[in-house]
C-alpha positions in Angstrom: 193.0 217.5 108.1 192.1 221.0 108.7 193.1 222.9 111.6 190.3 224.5 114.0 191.5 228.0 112.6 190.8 226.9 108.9 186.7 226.5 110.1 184.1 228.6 111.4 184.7 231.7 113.6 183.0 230.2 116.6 185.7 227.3 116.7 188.2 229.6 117.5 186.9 230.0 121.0 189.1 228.2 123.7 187.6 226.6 126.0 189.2 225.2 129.6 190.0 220.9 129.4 188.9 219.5 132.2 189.5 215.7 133.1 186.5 214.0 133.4 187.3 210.6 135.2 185.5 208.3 133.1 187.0 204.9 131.6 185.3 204.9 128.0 187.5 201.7 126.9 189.6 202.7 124.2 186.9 205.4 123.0 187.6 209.2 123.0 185.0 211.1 124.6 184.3 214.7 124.8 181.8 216.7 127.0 180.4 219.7 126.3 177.4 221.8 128.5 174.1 222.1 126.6 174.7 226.2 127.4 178.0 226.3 125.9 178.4 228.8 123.5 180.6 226.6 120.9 177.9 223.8 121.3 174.7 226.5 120.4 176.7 227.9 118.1 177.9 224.8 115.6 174.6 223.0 116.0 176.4 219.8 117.8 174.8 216.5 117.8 175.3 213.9 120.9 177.0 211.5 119.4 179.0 213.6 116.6 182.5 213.1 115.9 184.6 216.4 116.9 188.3 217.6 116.7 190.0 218.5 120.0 192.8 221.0 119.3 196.0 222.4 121.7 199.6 223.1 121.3 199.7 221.6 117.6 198.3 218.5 118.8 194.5 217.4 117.3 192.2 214.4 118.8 188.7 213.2 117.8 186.3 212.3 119.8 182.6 211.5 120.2 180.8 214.3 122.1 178.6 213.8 124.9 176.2 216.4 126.0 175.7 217.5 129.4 173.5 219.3 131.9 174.9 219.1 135.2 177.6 221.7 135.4 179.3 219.8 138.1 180.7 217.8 135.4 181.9 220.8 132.9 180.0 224.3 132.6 179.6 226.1 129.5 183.3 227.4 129.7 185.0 224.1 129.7 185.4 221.0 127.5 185.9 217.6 129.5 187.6 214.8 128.0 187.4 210.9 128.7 190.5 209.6 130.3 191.6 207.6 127.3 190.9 211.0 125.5 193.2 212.9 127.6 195.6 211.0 127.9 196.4 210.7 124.2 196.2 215.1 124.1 198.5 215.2 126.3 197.3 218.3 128.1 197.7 219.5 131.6 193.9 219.3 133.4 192.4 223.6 132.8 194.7 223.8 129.4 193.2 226.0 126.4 191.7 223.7 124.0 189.6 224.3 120.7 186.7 222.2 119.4 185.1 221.7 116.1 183.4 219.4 113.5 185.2 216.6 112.5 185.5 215.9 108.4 183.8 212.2 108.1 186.1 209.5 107.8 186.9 209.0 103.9 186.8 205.0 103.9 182.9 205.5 104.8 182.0 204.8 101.2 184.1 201.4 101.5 182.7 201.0 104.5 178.9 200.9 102.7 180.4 198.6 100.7 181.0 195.9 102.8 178.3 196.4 104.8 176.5 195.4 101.0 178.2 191.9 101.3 181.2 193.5 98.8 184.8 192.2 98.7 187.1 194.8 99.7 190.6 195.7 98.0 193.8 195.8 99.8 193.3 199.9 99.6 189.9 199.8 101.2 191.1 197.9 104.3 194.6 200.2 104.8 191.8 203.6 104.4 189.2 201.7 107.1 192.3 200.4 109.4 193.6 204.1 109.6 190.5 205.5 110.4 190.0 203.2 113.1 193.4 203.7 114.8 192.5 207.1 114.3 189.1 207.1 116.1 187.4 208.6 113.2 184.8 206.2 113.5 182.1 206.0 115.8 181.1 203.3 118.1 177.9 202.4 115.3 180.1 202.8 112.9 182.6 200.3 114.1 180.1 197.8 115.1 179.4 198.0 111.8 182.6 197.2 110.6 182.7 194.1 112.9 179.2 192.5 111.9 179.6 193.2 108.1 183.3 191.2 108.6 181.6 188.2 110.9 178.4 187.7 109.1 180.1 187.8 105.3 183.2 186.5 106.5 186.3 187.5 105.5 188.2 185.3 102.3 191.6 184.7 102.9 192.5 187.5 101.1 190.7 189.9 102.9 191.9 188.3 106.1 195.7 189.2 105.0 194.9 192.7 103.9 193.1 193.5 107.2 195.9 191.9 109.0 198.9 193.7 106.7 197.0 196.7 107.4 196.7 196.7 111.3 200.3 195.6 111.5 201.3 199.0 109.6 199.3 201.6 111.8 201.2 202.6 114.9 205.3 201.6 115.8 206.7 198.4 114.0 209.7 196.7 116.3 212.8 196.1 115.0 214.7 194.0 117.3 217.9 193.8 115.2 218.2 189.7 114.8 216.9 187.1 113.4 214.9 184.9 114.9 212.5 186.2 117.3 210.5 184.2 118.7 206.9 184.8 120.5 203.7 182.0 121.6 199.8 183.2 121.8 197.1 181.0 122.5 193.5 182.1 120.8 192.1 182.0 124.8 189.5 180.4 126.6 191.1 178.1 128.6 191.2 179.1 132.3 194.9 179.0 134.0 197.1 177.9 130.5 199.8 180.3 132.2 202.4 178.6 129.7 203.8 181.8 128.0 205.3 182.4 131.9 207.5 179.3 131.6 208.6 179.4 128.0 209.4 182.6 127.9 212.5 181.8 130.5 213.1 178.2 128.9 213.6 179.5 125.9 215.6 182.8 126.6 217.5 180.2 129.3 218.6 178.3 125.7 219.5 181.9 124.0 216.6 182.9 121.8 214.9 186.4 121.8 211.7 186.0 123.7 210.3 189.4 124.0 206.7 188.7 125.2 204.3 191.4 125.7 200.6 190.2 126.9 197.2 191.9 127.5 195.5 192.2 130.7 192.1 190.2 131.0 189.2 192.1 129.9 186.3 188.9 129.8 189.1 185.9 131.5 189.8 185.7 135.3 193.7 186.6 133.9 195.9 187.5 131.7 199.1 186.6 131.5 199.9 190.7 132.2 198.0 190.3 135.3 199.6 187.4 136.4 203.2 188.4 135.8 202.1 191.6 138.0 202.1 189.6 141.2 206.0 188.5 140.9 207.5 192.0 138.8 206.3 194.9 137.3 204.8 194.8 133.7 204.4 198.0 133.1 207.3 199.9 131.9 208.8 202.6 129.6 209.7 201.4 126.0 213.2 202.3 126.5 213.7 199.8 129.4 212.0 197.1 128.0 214.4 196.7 125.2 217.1 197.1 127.3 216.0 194.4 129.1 215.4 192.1 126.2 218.3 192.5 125.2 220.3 192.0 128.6 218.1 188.8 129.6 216.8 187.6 126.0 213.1 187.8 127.1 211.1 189.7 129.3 206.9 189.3 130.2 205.6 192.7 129.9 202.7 194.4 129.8 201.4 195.8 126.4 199.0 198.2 126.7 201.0 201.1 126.0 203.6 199.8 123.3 200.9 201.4 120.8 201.2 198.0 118.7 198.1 197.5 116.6 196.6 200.3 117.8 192.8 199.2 115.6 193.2 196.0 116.7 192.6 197.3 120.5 189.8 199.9 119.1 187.8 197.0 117.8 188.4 194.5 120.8 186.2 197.5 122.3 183.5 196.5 119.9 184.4 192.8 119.7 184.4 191.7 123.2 180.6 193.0 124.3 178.7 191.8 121.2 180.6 188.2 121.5 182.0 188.3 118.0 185.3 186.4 117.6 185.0 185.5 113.6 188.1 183.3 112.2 188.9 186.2 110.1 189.3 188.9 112.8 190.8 186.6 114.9 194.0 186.0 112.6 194.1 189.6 112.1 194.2 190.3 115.4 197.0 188.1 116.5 199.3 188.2 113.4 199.3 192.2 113.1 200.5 192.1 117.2 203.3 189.5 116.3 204.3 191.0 113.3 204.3 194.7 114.4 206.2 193.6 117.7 209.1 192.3 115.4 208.3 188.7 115.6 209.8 186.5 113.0 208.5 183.0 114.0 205.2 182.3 116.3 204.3 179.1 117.9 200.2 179.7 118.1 198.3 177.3 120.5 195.1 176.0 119.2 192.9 174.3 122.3 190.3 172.5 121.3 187.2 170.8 123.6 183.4 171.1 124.3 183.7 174.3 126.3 186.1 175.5 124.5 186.6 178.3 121.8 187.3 175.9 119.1 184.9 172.8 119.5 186.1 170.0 116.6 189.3 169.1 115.5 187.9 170.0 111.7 187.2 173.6 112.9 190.6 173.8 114.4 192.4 172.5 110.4 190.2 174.8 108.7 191.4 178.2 111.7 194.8 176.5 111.1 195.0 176.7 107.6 194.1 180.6 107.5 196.6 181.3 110.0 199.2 179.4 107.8 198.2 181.5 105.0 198.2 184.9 105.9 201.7 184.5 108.3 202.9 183.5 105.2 201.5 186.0 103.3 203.2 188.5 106.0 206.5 186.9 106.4 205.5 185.0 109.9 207.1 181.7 110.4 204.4 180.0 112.1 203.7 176.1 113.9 200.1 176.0 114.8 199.5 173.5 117.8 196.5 172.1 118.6 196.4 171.1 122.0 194.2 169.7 124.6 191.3 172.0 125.9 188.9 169.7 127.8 189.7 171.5 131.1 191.4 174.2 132.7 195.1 173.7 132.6 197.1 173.8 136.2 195.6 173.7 139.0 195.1 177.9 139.8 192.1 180.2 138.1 193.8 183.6 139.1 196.0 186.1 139.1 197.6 184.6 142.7 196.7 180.8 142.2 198.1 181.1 138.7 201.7 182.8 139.6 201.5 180.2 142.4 201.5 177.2 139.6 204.0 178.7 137.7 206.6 179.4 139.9 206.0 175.6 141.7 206.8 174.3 138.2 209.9 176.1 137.7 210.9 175.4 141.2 210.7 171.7 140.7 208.1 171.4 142.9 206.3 168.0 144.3 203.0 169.8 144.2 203.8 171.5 140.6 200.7 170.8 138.3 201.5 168.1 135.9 199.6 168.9 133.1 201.2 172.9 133.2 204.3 171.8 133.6 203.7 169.1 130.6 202.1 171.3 128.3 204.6 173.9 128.7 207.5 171.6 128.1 205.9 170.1 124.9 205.6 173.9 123.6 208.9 175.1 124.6 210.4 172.4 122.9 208.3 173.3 119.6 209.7 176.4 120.0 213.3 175.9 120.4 213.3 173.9 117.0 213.0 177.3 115.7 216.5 177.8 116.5 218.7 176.2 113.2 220.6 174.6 115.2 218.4 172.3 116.9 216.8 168.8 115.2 213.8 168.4 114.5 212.5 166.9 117.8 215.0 167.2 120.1 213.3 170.7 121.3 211.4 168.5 124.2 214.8 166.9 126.0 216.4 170.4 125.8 213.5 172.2 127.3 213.0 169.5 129.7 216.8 169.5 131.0 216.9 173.6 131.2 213.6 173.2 133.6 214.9 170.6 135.5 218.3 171.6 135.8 217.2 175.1 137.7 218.1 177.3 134.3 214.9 178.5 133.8 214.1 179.5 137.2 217.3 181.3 137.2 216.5 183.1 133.6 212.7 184.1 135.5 214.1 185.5 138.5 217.1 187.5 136.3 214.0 188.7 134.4 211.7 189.2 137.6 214.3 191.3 139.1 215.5 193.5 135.9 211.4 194.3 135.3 211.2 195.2 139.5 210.7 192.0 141.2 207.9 192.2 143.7 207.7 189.5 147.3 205.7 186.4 146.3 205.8 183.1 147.8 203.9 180.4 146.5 203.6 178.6 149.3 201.3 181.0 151.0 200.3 183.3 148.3 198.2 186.1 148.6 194.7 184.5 148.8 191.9 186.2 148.9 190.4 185.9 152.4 186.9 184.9 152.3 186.5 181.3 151.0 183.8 178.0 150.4 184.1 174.7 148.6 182.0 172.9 146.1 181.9 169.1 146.8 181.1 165.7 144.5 177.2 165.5 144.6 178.3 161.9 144.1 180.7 159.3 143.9 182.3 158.4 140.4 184.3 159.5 137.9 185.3 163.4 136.5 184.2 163.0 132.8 183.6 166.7 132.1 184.9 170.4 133.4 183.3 173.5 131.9 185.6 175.7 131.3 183.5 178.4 130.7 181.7 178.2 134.0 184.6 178.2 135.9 186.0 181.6 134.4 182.8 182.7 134.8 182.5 181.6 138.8 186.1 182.8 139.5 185.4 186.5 137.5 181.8 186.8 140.3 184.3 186.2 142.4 186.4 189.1 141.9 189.5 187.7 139.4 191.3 189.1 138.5 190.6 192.8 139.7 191.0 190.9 142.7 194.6 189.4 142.7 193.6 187.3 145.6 190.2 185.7 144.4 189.4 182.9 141.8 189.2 179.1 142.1 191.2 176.4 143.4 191.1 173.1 141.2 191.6 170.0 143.9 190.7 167.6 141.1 190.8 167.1 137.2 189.5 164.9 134.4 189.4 161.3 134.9 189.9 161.9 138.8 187.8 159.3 140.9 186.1 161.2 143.6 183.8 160.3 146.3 180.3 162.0 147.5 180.9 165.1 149.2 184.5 165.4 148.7 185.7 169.0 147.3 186.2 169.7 144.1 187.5 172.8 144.0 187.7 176.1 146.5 186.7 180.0 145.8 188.8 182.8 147.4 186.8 186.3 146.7 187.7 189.1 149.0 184.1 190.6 149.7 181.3 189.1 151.0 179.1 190.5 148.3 181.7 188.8 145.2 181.2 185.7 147.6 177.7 185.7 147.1 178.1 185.9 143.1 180.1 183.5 143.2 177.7 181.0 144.9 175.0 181.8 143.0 176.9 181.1 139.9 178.1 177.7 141.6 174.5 177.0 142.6 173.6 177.8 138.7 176.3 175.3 137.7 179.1 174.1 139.1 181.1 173.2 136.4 181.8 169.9 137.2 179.9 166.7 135.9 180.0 162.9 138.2 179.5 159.9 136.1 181.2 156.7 135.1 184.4 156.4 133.9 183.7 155.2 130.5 181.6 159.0 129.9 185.2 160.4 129.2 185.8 162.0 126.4 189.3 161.1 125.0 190.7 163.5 122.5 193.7 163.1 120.5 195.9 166.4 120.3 199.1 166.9 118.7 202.3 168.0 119.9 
């Protein structure tokens, strides 16, 4: 890449950096005044991709133009807040700014956009771009549609996913095995990753679990974790803590794993695109760059769920068995039970709450949490050699019961920065209102998606506080006018939201017994 000096005279001017507090979501932005000099000068574009330049370090972004010089006058270059963090400037630096060379894997690029299968090359020139932020929003949208409406073969899926797992840092954790759970999403609560990581690092095996804050869920497990210990630590400390307590839940956004993979979740996310094939890339390339050797993945299935038929969940488990083999992943796909919201909590408060009442033991603990967590811990403790095929189940099962894990989650709770939390009167939100049974009769169906979506108007999980109660499940007899769940929100105006969403739907549908679906899930 060429250095500002290498171009034009008129890129050689400095200009002042100036922060401009805007969240652009994983996308470098760069303002410039319509007056500037450099912008007359160079015959900018809104839009264009341009270089940022200071102290030997270089950034691209896509340059906005502005006229209000309350935001940067013709002396100054503003830059996005994901932008300037990665310069790494102080706020009024000298910075220089110039055209940015197109990215080269455009031509590959055009090709898949023509329906064309791409070679293992064409992915790792695309993937690098990407993590590089040559690429432009279009241009990345792009990408995405031309991947979802061709789909991905299986070998394309592996190369994107060997090439995302090579851009950015690669863990090396120094023993064999490591061992790590995702779930594909879109089951509200599902905090199970909070109680295997300390049943499994209770039994000895290296848990090092780093997970992503919510960006469309009412939580993450990140955001979760947050309300019992900080996530959100230096690289250095983490492994340290690893490696003292075998596990650790962490946050991570900054552990610069799969950096394309969090550049196209930009893209992804808004347009509602979660193809098969960028779905496995997505997840492997995060295990396998964050030194995992084996991977228990959870595959829910139900009529609100992401997955809908157990035929679409073999044909999602057979690519993921493919290309973790392909990249060296020991995997054991699960598919599991996703008719409803698993515990009892939607929300970073309610959730924690759940979680800690299972490890505690306690009387009000949510079954199926505590049930589905045990049956995956025990999946993933047969990882270890020296543990029989199906005896994974007793052992987690007598390390939960016995008080080990909850001693392993409060050893890892207070080496993270444990913060005050008590799950018997957890930080609720303070503003509340039930729904209630329109009738008598029988739970046959929860909506899973409605309920996110009620307990995100709400104000989950920016609100730690806000979200929604379950008071009954699936099967549960209920009679008219008896609540069904409650919503916490913290202002009146998320309150609002959140009724009109109930009033749209409530999530919940009355009717006889025999209306239940059964589904048969394996363990």
């Amino acid at each position: 890449m060429k250095s500002p000096a290498d171009k034009s005279p008129n890129t050689t001017k400095q200009l002042a950096l100036k922060r401009v507090g805007i969240d652009t979501y994983h996308e470098n932005v760069a303002y410039l005044h319509r007056d500037c000099e450099i912008y007359r000068a160079e015959g900018f574009q809104a839009l264009a991709k341009v270089e940022i330049a200071a102290n030997g370090k270089h950034i691209l972004a896509s340059l906005n133009v502005v006229d209000d010089a309350n935001i940067v006058n013709g002396q100054q270059l503003g830059l996005s807040e994901e932008a300037f963090s990665l310069l790494g400037v102080p706020d009024g630096g000298a910075v220089t700014v110039s055209p940015a060379e197109p990215p080269h894997s455009i031509p590959a690029l055009h090709r898949k956009i023509a329906g064309e299968r791409l070679t293992r090359d064409d992915f790792a020139h695309i993937v690098k771009d990407i993590a590089a932020h040559r690429y432009s929003k279009i241009e990345l949208t792009a990408f995405v549609v031309a991947c979802n409406q061709g789909e991905l073969d299986r070998e394309e899926v592996f190369f994107l996913s060997d090439a995302m797992s090579k851009v950015g840092r690669k863990l090396d954790w120094q023993e064999h095995p490591v061992v790590d759970k995702h779930c594909i999403g879109g089951i509200p609560g599902n905090r199970t990753s909070m109680l295997l990581v300390p049943i499994v690092a209770a039994h000895g095996m290296l848990c090092p679990k780093t997970s992503s804050r919510a960006i469309t869920s009412p939580a993450g497990t990140a955001d979760t974790m947050e309300l019992l210990a900080a996530v959100d630590m230096p690289f250095e400390q983490l492994t340290e803590i690893v490696h003292r307590h075998r596990g650790c839940l962490a946050w991570g956004g900054t552990s610069d794993l799969s950096p394309a993979d969090d550049v196209l979740i930009s893209v992804e996310r808004p347009l509602s695109i979660d193809s098969p094939g960028q779905m496995v890339a997505s997840i492997l390339s995060k295990k396998v760059a964050a030194g995992s050797s084996h991977l228990l993945l959870d595959i829910p299935i139900g009529p609100t769920a992401k997955v809908r038929s157990m035929p679409e969940a073999q044909r999602l488990r057979k690519l993921f068995e493919f290309v973790a083999k392909r990249m060296g992943l020991t995997i054991d796909v699960v598919i599991t039970d996703g008719r409803q919201p698993i515990g009892n909590g939607i929300g970073p408060a309610l959730e924690a709450r759940d979680v800690m009442r299972v490890l505690q033991n306690h009387p009000k603990a949510p079954n199926d949490l505590r049930q589905k967590s045990l049956r995956l811990a025990g999946r993933m403790l047969e990882f270890d050699p020296d543990v029989r095929g199906g005896d994974g189940f007793g052992i987690a099962r007598d390390i939960l019961d016995s008080g080990r894990a909850l001693e392993k989650m409060q050893a890892i709770m207070e080496a993270q920065g444990q913060r005050d939390f008590d799950p018997e009167n957890p930080p609720l939100s303070p503003l509340s209102f039930d729904i209630v049974a329109p009738e008598s009769g029988t739970v046959v169906a929860i909506d899973n998606i409605q309920l996110a979506r009620i307990a995100r108007s709400a104000g989950a999980p920016r609100a730690k506080g806000s979200g929604v109660d379950l008071l009954v499940k699936l099967g549960d007899t209920v009679v008219a006018g008896q609540p069904l769940y409650r919503v916490y929100a913290a202002y009146p105006t998320e309150l609002t939201f959140a009724r009109q969403a109930c009033e749209r739907s409530s999530g919940y549908r009355i009717g006889d017994a025999s209306q239940l679906l059964s589904l048969h899930v394996e363990y």
